[in-house]
C-alpha positions as CSV (number, residue, x, y, z in Angstrom):
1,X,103.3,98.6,93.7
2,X,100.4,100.6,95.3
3,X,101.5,98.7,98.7
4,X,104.7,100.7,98.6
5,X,103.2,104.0,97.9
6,X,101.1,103.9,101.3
7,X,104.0,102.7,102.9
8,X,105.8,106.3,101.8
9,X,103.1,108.3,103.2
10,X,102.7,106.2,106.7
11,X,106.1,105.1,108.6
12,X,106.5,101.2,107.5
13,X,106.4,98.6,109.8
14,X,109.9,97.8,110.3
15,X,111.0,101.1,111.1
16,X,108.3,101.0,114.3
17,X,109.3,97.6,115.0
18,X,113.2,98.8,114.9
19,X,112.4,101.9,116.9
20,X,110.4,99.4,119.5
21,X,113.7,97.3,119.9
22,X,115.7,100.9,120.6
């Protein structure tokens, strides 16, 4: 549960790796 909360404050992986495939 903790693992989600950091992913709220800093962009999660996926959505870089999504942008990166843009």
């Amino acid at each position: 549960m903790v693992h989600v909360k950091k992913s709220q404050k800093r962009p999660p992986k996926i959505f870089i790796m999504f942008l990166a495939n843009l």
